[in-house]
C-alpha positions as CSV (number, residue, x, y, z in Angstrom):
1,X,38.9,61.3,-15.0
2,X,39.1,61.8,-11.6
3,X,40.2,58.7,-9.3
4,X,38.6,57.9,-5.8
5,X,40.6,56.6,-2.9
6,X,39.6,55.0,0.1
7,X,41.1,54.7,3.5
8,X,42.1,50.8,4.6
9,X,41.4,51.9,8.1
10,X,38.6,54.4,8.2
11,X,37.0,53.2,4.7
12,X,36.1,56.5,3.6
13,X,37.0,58.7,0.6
14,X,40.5,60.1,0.3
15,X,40.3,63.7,-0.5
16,X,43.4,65.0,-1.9
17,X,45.2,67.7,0.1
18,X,48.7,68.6,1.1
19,X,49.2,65.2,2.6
20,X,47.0,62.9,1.6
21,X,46.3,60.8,-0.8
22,X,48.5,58.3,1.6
23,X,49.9,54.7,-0.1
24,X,51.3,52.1,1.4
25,X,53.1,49.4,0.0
26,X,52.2,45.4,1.3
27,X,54.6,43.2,0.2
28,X,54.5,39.6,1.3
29,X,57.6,37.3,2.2
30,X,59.7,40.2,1.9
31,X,62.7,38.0,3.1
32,X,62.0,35.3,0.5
33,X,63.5,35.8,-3.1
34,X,61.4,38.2,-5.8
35,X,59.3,35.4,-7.0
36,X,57.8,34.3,-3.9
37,X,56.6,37.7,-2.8
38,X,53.3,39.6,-3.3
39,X,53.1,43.2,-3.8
40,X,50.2,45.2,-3.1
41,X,49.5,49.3,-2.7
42,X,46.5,50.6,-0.2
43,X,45.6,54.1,0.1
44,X,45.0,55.6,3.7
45,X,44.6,58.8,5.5
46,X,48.3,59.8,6.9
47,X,46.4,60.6,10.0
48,X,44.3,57.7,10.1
49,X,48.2,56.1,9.5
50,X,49.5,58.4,12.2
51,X,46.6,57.0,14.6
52,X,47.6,53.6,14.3
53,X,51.5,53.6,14.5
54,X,53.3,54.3,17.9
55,X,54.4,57.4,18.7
56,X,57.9,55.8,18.4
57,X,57.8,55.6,14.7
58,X,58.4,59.1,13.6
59,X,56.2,59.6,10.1
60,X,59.1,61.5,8.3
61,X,56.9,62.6,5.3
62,X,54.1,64.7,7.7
63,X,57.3,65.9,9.9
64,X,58.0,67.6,6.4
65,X,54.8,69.3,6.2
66,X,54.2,70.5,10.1
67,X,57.6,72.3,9.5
C-alpha cells in the first residue's frame, strides 16, 4: 500500500522524488524535560521548506543533491 503525503504549507500531495517526501519534526517545550514535551512529524515539499526559510539557513540535505 502506497502512502499519501501532503505539504503543511502548500496542502497538496507529496510525490516522492529525489528530495521529497520532506519531514519535519515539531517538538514542543523542547527546553522542558522529556515528559513535558510533544512530538509531532509533518511532511512538506523541501522547496515549499526552502520558500519559507531565509536564505541564511543553508538546507544542508538539498545542498547534497544540487551537487
Amino acid at each position: 500500500m502506497k502512502k499519501k503525503y501532503e505539504c503543511c504549507f502548500c496542502s497538496q500531495e507529496i510525490i516522492s522524488n529525489t528530495v521529497d517526501v520532506t519531514g519535519l519534526i515539531v517538538i514542543t517545550n523542547f527546553d522542558k524535560s522529556e515528559k513535558k514535551q510533544e512530538v509531532q512529524q509533518l511532511f512538506c515539499h523541501i522547496l515549499c521548506l526552502k520558500d519559507k526559510l531565509p536564505t541564511t539557513v543553508p538546507l544542508y540535505g538539498l545542498t547534497a543533491q544540487e551537487n
